[in-house]
C-alpha positions in Angstrom: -0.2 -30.5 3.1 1.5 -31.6 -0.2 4.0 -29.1 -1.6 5.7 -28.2 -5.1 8.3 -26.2 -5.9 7.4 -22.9 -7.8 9.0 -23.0 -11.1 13.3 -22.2 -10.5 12.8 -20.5 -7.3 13.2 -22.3 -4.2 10.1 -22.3 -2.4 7.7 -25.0 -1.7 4.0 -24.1 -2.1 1.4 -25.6 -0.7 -1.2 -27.6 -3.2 -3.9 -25.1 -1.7 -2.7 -21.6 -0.3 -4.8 -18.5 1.7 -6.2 -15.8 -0.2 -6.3 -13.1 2.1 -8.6 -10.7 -0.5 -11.7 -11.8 2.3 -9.7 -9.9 4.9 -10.0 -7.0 2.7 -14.0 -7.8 3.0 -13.6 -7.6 -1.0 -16.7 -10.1 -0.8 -18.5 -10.0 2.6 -18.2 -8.0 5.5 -15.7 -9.9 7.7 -15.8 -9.6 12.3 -11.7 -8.7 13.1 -11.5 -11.9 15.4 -12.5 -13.5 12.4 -10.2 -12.5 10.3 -7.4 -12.8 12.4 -8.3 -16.1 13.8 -8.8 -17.9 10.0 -5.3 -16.2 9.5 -4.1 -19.2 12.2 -7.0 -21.5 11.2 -5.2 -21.5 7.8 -1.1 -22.1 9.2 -2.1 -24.9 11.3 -3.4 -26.4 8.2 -0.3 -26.0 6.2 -1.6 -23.5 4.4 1.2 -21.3 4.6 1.3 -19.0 1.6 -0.8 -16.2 2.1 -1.5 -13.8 -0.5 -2.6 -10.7 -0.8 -2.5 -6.9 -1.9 -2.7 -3.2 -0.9 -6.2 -3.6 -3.1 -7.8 -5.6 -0.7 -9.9 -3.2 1.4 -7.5 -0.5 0.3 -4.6 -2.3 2.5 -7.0 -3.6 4.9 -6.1 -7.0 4.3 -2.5 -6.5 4.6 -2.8 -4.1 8.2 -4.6 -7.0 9.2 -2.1 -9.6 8.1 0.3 -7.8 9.9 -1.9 -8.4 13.2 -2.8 -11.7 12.9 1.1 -12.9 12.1 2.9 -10.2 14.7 3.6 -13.4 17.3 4.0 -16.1 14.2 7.8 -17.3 13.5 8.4 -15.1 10.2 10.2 -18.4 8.4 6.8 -20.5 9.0 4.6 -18.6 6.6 5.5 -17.1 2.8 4.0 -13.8 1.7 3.0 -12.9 -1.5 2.0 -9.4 -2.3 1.0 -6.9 -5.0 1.6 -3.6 -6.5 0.1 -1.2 -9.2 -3.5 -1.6 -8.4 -4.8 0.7 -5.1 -8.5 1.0 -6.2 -10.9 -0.1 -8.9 -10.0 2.0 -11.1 -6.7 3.6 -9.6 -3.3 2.0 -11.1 0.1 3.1 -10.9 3.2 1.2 -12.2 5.2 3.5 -12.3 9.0 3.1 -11.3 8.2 5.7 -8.0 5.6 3.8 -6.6 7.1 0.4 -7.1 9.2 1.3 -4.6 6.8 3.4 -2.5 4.2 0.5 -2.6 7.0 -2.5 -1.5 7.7 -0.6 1.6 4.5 0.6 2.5 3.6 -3.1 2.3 6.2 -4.0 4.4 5.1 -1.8 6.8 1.4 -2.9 7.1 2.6 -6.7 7.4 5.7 -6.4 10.3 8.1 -8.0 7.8 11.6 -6.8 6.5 10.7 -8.5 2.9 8.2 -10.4 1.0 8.8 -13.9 -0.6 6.7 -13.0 -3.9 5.8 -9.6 -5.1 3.4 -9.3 -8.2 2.3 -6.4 -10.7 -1.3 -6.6 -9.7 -3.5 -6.8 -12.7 -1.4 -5.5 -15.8 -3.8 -6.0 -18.6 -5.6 -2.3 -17.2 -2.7 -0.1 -18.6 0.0 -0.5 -21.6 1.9 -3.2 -21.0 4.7 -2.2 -22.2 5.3 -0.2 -19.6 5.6 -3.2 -17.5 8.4 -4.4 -19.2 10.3 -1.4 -19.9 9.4 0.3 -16.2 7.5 -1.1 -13.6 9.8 -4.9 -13.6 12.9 -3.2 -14.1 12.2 -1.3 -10.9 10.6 -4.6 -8.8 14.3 -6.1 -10.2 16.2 -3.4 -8.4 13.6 -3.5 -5.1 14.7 -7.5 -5.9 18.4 -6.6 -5.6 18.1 -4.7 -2.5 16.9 -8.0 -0.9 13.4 -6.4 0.3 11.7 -9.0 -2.0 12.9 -12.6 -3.1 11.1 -13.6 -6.4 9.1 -11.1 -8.6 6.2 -11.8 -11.6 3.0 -10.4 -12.1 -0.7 -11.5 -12.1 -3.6 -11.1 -15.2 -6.9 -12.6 -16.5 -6.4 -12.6 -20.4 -4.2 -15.4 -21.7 -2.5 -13.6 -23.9 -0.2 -11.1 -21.0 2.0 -14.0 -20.3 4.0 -14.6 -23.6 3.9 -10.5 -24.4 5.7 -9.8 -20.8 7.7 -13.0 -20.4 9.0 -13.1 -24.3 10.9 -9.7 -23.3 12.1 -9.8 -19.7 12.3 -13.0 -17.8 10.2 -13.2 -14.4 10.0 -15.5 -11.5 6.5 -16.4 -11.9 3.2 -15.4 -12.4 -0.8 -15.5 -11.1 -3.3 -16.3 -13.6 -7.3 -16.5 -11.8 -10.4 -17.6 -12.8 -8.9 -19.1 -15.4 -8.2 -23.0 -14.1 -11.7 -24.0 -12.9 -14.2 -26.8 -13.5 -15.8 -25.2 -16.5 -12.7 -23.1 -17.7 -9.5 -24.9 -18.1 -7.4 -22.1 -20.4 -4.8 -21.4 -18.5 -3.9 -25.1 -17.6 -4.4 -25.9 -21.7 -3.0 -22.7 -23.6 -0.4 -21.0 -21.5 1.3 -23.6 -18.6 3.1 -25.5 -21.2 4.6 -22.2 -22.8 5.6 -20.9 -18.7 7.0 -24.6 -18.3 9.1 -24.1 -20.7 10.4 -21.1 -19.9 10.9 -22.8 -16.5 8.6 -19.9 -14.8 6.8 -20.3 -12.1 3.0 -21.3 -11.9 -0.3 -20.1 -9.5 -3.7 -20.3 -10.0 -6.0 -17.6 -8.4 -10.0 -18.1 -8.5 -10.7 -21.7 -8.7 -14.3 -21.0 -8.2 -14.2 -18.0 -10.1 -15.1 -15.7 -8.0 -18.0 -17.3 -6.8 -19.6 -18.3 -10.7 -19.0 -21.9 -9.5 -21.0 -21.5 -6.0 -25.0 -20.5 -4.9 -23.4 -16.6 -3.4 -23.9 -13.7 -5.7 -20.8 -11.9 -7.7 -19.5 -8.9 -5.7 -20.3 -5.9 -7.2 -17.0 -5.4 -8.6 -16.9 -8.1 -10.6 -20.3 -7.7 -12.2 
């Protein structure tokens, strides 16, 4: 599997990485061998950045994370997880359950820290208080050595230079927004993150199913 290194930080990503929302049965009902056997399926590939969220199945995904890696050398794999979002329409950012959410997290998966930590779809409350709260409080999580890079995730374009023009981040998630019919990210915001020598994933490339013959999930509609 072909690496690259995510922005300053110094981790190598692989090209293609494993979205673990499916554990989460976010889009189909999923059989536990299943899930815990494409958990492998995926490492043996090289596939080993696995992302996911306490949204996913309401930390589903991540309990079952924690299964499927229990046995796995922790340095073979990097985790990325999420905080903020807990339900559809349930968000917190606040400083509190920063905190609360990185070690409940940490729990579910068996780890003692998390490579990548993201504010989980910000463009749902004022952002401003991501910049004046919620990242100042991932920074001090950050500090404690409980997480190594921080950022945030986001659909609309324009979240990245509003958060990133007032407090510097690791990197950040854009999805659905680097496909075959939907190239914005790539063409209006990479070359401003470049520059700012932040770090770069793209989420979604088949935008949640609008490039395949499956139905959208229900949440998406």
């Amino acid at each position: 599997m072909q690496t690259r290194q995510l922005g300053k930080t110094d981790l190598q990503l692989p090209i293609v990485s494993f979205g673990a929302s499916s554990l989460g049965q976010e889009f189909r009902p999923v059989q536990l061998d299943e899930a815990l056997r494409s958990v492998h399926v995926a490492l043996e590939h090289g596939m080993n950045l696995i992302d996911t969220s306490p949204f996913y199945g309401r930390g589903m995904s991540e309990v079952l994370l924690g299964l499927a890696l229990r046995d796995v050398p922790r340095e073979s794999y990097l985790l990325c997880t999420k905080l903020g979002r807990y339900d559809l329409d349930h968000f917190d950012f606040s400083a509190r359950r920063v905190k609360e959410s990185v070690d409940v997290s940490l729990h579910r998966l068996g780890t003692d820290h998390l490579d990548i930590a993201l504010c989980h779809d910000i463009e749902f409350v004022p952002m401003q208080q991501i910049v004046d709260e919620t990242l100042p409080a991932l920074k001090e999580v950050q500090k404690q050595g409980k997480v190594r890079y921080i950022g945030f995730s986001g659909y609309p374009q324009k979240i990245f230079k509003f958060i990133i023009d007032q407090i510097d981040v690791d990197c950040v998630l854009s999805y659905n927004q680097y496909t075959l019919q939907n190239t914005r990210f790539m063409d209006e915001t990479v070359p401003y993150l470049q520059s700012k020598g932040v770090g770069v994933m793209n989420a979604g490339p088949f935008s949640a199913r609008l490039l395949t013959d499956a139905p959208l999930p229900d949440w998406l509609k």
